[in-house]
C-alpha positions as CSV (number, residue, x, y, z in Angstrom):
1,X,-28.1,-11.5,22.8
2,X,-25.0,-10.1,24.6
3,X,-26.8,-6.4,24.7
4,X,-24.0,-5.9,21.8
5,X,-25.6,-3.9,18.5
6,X,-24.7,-4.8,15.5
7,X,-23.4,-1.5,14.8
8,X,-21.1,-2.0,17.6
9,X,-19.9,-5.0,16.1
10,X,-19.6,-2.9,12.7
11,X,-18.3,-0.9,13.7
12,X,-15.3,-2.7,16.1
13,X,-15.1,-4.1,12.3
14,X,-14.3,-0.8,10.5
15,X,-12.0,0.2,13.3
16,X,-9.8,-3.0,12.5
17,X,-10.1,-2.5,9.2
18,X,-8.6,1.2,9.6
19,X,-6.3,-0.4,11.3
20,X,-5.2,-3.2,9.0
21,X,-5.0,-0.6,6.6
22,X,-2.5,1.0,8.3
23,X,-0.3,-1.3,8.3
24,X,-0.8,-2.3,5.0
25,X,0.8,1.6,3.6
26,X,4.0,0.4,4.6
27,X,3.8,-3.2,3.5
28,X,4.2,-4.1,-0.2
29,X,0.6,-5.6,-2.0
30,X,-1.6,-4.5,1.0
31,X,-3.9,-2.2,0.2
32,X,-3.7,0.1,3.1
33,X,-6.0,3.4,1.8
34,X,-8.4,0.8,0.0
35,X,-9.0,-1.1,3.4
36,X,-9.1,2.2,5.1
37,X,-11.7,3.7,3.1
38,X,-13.7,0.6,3.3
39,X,-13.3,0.9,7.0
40,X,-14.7,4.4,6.9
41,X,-17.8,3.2,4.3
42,X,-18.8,0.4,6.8
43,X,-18.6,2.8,10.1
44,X,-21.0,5.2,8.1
45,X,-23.0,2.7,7.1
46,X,-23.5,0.9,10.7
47,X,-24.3,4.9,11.6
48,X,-26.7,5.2,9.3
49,X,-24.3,7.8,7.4
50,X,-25.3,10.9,10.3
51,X,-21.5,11.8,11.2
52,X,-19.6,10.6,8.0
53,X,-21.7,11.3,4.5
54,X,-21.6,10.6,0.9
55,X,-19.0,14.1,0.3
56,X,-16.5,13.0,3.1
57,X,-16.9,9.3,1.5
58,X,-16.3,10.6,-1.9
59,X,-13.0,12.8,-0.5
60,X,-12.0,9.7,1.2
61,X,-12.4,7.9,-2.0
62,X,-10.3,10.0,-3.8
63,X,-7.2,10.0,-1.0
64,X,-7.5,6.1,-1.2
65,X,-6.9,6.3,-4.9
66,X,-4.3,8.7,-4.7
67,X,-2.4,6.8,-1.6
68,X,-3.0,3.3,-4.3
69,X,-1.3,5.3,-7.4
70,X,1.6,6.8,-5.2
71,X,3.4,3.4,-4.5
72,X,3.6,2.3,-8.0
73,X,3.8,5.6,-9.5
74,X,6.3,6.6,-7.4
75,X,8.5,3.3,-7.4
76,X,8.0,3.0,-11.1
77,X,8.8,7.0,-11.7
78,X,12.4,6.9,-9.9
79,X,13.4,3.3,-11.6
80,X,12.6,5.0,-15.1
81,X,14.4,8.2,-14.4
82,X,17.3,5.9,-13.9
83,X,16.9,4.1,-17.0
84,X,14.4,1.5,-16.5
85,X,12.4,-0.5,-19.2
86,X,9.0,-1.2,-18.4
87,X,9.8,-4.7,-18.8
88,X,12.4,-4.2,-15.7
89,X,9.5,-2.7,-13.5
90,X,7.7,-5.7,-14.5
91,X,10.0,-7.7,-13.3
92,X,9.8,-5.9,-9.7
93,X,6.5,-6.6,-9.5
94,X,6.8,-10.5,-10.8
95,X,9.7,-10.9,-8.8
96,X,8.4,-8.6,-5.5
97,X,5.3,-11.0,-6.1
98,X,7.4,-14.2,-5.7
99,X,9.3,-13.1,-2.9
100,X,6.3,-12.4,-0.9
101,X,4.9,-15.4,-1.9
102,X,8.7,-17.4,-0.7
103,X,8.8,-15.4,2.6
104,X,5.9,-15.9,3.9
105,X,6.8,-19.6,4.2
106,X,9.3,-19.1,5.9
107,X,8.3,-16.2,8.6
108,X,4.7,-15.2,8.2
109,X,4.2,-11.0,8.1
110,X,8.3,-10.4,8.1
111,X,9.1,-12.5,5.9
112,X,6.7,-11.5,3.6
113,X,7.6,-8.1,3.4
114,X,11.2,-9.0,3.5
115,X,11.0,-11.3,0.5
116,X,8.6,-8.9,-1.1
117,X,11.4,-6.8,-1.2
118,X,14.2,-8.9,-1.8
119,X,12.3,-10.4,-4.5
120,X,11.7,-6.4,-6.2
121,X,15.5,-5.6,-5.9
122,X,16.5,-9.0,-7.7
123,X,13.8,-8.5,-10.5
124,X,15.4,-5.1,-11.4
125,X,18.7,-6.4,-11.3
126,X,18.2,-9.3,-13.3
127,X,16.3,-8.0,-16.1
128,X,18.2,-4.9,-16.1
129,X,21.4,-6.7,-16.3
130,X,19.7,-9.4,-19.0
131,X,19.6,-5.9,-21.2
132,X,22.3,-4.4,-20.3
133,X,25.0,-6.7,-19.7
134,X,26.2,-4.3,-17.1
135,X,26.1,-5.0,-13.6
136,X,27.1,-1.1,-12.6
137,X,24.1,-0.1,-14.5
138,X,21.5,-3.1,-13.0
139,X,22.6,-2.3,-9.5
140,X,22.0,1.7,-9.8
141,X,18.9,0.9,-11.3
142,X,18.0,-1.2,-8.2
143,X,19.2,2.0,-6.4
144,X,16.8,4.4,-7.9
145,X,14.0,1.4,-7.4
146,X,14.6,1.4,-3.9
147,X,14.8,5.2,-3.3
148,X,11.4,5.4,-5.5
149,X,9.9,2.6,-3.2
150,X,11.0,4.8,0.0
151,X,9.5,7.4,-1.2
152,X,6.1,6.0,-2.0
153,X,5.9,4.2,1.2
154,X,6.3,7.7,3.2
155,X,4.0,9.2,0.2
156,X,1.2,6.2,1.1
157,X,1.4,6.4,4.6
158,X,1.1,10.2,5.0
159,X,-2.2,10.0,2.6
160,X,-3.6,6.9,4.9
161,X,-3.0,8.8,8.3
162,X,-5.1,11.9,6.3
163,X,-8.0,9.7,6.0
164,X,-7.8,8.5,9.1
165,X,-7.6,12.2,10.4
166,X,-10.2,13.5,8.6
167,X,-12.6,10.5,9.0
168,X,-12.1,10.7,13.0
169,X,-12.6,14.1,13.3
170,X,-15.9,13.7,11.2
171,X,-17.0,10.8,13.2
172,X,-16.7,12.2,16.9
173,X,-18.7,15.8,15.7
């Protein structure tokens, strides 16, 4: 109609879904290697799978899992080394959950990830102080959260800008 294909417009779709992806390794709940590696699966398939194949897909497959794991492996790894119940990483997730949820009524994107954040910190330190009865302890323990988080946010964006690599370099041959 415009002279447009529809693998263009698939493909203009994959491309912002790389990039959405993106972004999403550094914000918490967005899944940045699962949007990239759909991305990736949708360019193939508007190019009828001749640059990008079903090996490349499968390697990209596995990076997406791997970038997935790392933020609550990571996160959850560092807060236990410090101490940590499982109920206490719960309650990062319950209460990163509900600060997301808070912030992004307030400021849409930011606030989000800054009440996403918030939200984690305060779940750690409430439930670890509920056990513990010491706020020294609750607030390390928020510490070793945080660092954890750091961490797995460097960890998931490293392993997203890999796909990325490897799926351009595959696409332009």
């Amino acid at each position: 109609m415009f002279g447009i294909s529809s693998g263009t417009v698939l493909q203009t779709v994959a491309i912002v879904l790389m990039g959405l992806g993106l972004i999403g390794s550094v914000l918490p709940f967005m899944p940045g290697g699962a949007l990239i590696f759909a991305g990736a699966l949708l360019w193939s398939w508007a190019d009828g799978f001749a640059h990008v194949g079903a090996f490349l897909l499968v390697v990209l497959a596995v990076i997406a899992v791997g970038a997935e794991a790392s933020d609550w492996v990571l996160s959850s790894m560092s807060a236990r080394k410090a101490g940590a119940t499982w109920k206490t990483i719960a309650g990062a997730l319950v209460g990163g959950l509900i600060g997301g949820g808070l912030g992004t009524g307030v400021i849409p994107v930011v606030g989000s990830m800054l009440g996403a954040a918030i939200g984690a910190v305060l779940g750690v330190v409430i439930l670890e102080f509920a056990q513990r009865k010491d706020w020294a302890v609750a607030w390390a323990t928020a510490r070793s959260y945080c660092l954890g988080s750091l961490i797995a946010v460097g960890a998931n964006l490293t392993l997203c800008l890999l796909m990325i690599a490897i799926f351009a370099i595959a696409a332009r041959n």
